[in-house]
N, C-alpha and C positions, 0 to 999 in steps of 0.2 A: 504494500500500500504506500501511498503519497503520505512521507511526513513535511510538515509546512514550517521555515524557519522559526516562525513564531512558536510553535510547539517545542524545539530546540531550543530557545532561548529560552522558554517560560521552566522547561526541565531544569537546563544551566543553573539558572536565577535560584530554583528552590533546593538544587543538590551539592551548587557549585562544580559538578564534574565540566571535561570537557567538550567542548562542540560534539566531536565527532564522539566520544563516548554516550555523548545524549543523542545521536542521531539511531546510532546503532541500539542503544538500549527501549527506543520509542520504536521502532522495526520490529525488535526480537517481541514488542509487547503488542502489535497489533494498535500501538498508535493511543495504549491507556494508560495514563498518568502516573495512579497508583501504582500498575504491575512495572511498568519503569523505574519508578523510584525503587521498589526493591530489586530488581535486576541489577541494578547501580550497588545495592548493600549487600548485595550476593557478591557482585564483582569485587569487591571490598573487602567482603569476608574473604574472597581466596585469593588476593592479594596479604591479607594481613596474614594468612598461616602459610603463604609462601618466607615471608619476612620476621616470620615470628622466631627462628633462630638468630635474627641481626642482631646487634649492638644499639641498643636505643642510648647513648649517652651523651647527646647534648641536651636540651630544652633547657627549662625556665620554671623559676617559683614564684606562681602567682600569691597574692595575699588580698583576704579582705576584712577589715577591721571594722567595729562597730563604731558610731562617732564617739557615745559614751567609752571606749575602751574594754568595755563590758566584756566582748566574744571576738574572738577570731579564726578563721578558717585559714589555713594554705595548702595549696596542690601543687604538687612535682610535675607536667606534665615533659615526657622524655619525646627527641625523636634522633634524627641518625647526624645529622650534619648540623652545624651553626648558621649554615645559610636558611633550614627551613625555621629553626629557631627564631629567626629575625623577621622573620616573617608575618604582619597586624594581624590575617587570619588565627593564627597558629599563639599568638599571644592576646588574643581576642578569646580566642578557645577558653585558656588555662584562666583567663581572666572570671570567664565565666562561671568553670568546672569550682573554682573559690568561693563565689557567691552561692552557687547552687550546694557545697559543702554545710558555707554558712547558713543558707537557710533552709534546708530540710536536716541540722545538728549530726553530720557524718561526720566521721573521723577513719571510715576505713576505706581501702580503694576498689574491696568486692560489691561496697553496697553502694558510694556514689554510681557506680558502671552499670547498677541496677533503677536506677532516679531517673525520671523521664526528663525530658529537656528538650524544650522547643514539639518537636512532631515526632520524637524517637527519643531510647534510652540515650546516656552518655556511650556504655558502649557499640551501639550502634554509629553513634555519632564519631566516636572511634573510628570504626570501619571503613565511614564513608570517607575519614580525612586519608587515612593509607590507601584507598584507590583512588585518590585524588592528586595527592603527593609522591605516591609510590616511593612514601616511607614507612619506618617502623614507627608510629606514633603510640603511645602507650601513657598512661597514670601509674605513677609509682609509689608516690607517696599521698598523703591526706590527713589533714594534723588539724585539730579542732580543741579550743582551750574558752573555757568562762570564768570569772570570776567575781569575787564580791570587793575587787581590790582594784587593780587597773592593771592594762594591755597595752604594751608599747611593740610596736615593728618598725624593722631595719630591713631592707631589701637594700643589699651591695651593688653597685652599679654593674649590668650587668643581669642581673636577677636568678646568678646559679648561686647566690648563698643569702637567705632571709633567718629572720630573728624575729621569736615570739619572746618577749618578757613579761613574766606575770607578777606585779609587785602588791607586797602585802596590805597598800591602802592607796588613796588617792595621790597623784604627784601633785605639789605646789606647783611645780618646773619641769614639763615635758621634756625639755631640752636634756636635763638630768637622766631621765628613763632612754632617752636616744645614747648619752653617753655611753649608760651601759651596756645597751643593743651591740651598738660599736665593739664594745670591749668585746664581748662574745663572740660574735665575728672576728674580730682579730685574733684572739686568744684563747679557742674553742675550748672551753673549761669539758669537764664530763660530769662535774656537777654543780647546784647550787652550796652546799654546803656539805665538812667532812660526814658526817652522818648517813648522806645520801650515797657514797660509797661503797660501792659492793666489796663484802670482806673477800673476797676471791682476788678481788682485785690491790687489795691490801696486803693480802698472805705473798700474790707474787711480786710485786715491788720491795717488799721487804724481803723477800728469799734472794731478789736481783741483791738488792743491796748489800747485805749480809755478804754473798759469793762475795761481791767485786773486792771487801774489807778484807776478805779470807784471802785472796791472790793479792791481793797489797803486804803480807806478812801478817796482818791482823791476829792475835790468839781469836778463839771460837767467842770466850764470853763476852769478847770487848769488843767483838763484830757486831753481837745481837745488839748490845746497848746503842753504841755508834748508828748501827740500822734504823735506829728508832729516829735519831736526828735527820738520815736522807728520806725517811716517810715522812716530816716536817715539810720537806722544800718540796718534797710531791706534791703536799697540797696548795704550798704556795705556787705551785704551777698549773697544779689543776682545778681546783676547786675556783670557782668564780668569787664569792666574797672572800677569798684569802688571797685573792691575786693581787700584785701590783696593780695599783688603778695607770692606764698606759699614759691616761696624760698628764698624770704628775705621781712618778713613780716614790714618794714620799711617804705613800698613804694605800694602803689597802681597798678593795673596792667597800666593802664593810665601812669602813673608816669614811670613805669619801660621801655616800650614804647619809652616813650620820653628821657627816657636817654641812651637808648641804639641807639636814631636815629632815629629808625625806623617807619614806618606808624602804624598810629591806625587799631584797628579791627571795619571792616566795618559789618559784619555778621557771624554768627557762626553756622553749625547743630551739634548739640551730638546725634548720633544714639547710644542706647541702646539696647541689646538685650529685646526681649519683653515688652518695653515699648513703648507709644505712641506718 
């Protein structure tokens, strides 16, 4: 049968696929809208299980924050190259897949890919971007935080590394809740405070430690003691309120905190691009 440009374009317009992909998908359907549009998510779908062994590790972290600081949402969306990365569709996308987190309260990436959006799931809307792009496009991650305190984000220029800060009351000085964002980012702690520490991760820092004293001559008992002092500087490296605060290494982040007023950090996520 006769398909009529108009029909072509009006498919394009609502799939985004290509000219000649919508000509061919409005043919194979007899010229119907609906069986086209899925012919399009079929095509999609077996483009994306062709690409589903690739390397999705470029994209981008979307973020979206409440104005009260109350809640926020962020999404990992992954795809193969930096060039599709930069792409308004493609950060348009992740843009959205945040808001759609923040407002149906998901925090995992099985159930946003199950959430409707727009005229299809996410993961259908998935499908359609990889026969579109004929990339690996994928959600990775999915991070959702409330509180009765306040939410501060950092998105790094760039947007492969965001900060969610959760502080234990309201800021006087936003500016202050960014400083910390910052630190975080720069100085990826693995936790808010020692406590939050996993003893596993205690036991082998201190086992590190201990060895290193042992191959320095160290006797056995005056390793362990000594060991106790390098789990010290561990935590001033790792833990976030024990760090050096970066912009005036004088003062503890804890210390800078309190002298600026304001409430401690209650919990923090650092979303990295392709990390865990």
């Amino acid at each position: 049968m006769s398909i009529s440009a108009a029909d072509v374009k009006k498919l394009r317009d609502v799939t985004g696929a290509g000219m000649m992909d919508c000509k061919k998908a409005l043919s194979e359907s007899n010229g119907d809208m609906e069986t086209a549009i899925e012919y399009l998510r079929k095509k999609g779908q077996k483009v994306a299980e062709k690409r589903a062994d690739r390397d999705a590790e470029q994209g981008l972290i979307a973020v979206h924050i409440s104005d009260d600081g109350k809640k926020a949402a962020a999404v990992e969306l992954n795809c193969e190259t930096d060039f599709v990365a930069r792409n308004e569709e493609f950060i348009q996308n992740a843009t959205d897949f945040a808001k759609l987190a923040f407002d149906k309260n998901v925090n995992d990436v099985n159930a946003i890919k199950e959430l409707e959006h727009g005229n299809a799931t996410v993961a259908k809307q998935l499908e359609t971007l990889v026969g579109k792009i004929g990339e690996k496009i994928d959600i990775s991650k999915v991070v959702l935080l409330e509180t009765d305190g306040q939410l501060v984000s950092y998105i790094h220029p760039g947007s492969q590394l965001a900060v969610l800060v959760d502080f234990e009351g309201e800021l006087k000085d936003e500016a202050t809740g960014k400083d910390v964002a910052m630190q975080i980012a720069a100085m990826s702690p693995i936790a808010t405070n020692r406590d939050e520490v996993d003893s596993s991760v205690l036991d082998k820092e201190r086992e590190i430690a201990k060895e290193q004293l042992i191959n320095e001559g160290k006797p056995e008992h005056i390793a362990e003691k000594a060991a106790e002092g390098k789990l010290r500087r561990f935590f001033e490296e790792r833990v976030l309120l024990e760090q050096k605060f970066v912009k005036d290494s004088s003062m503890t982040v804890a210390e800078y905190l309190k002298q600026q007023g304001e409430p401690s950090v209650k919990t923090f996520k650092r979303i990295q691009l392709g990390s865990n």
